[in-house]
C-alpha positions in Angstrom: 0.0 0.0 0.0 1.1 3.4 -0.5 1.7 5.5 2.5 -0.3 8.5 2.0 1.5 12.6 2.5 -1.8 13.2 5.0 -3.9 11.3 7.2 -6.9 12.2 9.7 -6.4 11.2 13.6 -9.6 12.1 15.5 -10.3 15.3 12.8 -6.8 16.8 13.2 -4.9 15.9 9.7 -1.3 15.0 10.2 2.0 15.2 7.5 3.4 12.3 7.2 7.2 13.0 6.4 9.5 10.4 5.1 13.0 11.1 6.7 16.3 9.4 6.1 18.4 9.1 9.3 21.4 11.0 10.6 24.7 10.6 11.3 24.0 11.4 15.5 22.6 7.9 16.1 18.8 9.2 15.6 18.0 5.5 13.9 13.8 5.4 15.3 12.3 3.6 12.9 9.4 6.7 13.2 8.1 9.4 15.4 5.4 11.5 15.9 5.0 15.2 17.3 1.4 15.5 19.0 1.7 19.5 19.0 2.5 20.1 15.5 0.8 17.5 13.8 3.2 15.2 12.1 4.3 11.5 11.9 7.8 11.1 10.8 8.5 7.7 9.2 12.4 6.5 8.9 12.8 6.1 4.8 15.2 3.4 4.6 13.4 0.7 6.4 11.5 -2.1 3.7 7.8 -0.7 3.2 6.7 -3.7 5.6 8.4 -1.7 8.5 7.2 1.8 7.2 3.6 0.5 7.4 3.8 -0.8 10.8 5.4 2.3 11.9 3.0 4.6 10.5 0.3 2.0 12.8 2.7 2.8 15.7 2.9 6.6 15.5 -0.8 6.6 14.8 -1.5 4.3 18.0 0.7 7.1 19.9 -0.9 10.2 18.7 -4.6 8.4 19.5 -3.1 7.8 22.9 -1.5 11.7 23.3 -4.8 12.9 22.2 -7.7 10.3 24.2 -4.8 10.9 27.2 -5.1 6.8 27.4 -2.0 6.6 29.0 -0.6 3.7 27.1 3.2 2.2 28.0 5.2 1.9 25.0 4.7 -1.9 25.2 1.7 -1.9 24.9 2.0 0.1 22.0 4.3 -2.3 20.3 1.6 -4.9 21.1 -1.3 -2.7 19.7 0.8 -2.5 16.4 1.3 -5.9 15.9 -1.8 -7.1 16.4 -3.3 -4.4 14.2 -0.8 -4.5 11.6 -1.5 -8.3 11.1 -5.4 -8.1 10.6 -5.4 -5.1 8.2 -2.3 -6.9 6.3 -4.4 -10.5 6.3 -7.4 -8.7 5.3 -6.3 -6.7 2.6 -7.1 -3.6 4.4 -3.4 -2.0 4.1 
């Protein structure tokens, strides 16, 4: 699936911005920034990886904004188990 530019988290619309990484060790495979609206997705990672990233920023900016209070395991968790369903079903 192609990774759209734009996407829509609970009405706000956030960039997505493909990044490649730098020399200073900043190797995240993606980030998000809650206050300005954008999801950053490492560029040189397979577009397997850049898919489940974009679920895993997305989980984090639903969980910044609902104030859920998730722990970044269960993050990871949340992105596996969502990346796998909308992979089997054809859905991303």
């Amino acid at each position: 699936m192609k990774i759209p530019n734009k996407i829509n988290i609970l009405g706000r619309i956030y960039m997505i911005i493909f990044y490649e990484p730098d020399d200073q060790g900043n190797d995240n495979l993606g980030t998000h920034w809650l206050r300005y609206t954008k999801i950053y997705i490492n560029n040189q990672q397979d577009q397997q990886a850049k898919e489940s990233s974009l679920i895993h920023e997305i989980i984090h900016a639903i969980n910044g904004l609902l104030d859920i209070d998730l722990k970044e395991a269960q993050t990871r968790r949340l992105e596996a188990g969502l990346y796998q369903v909308l992979k089997e079903n054809k859905l991303f």
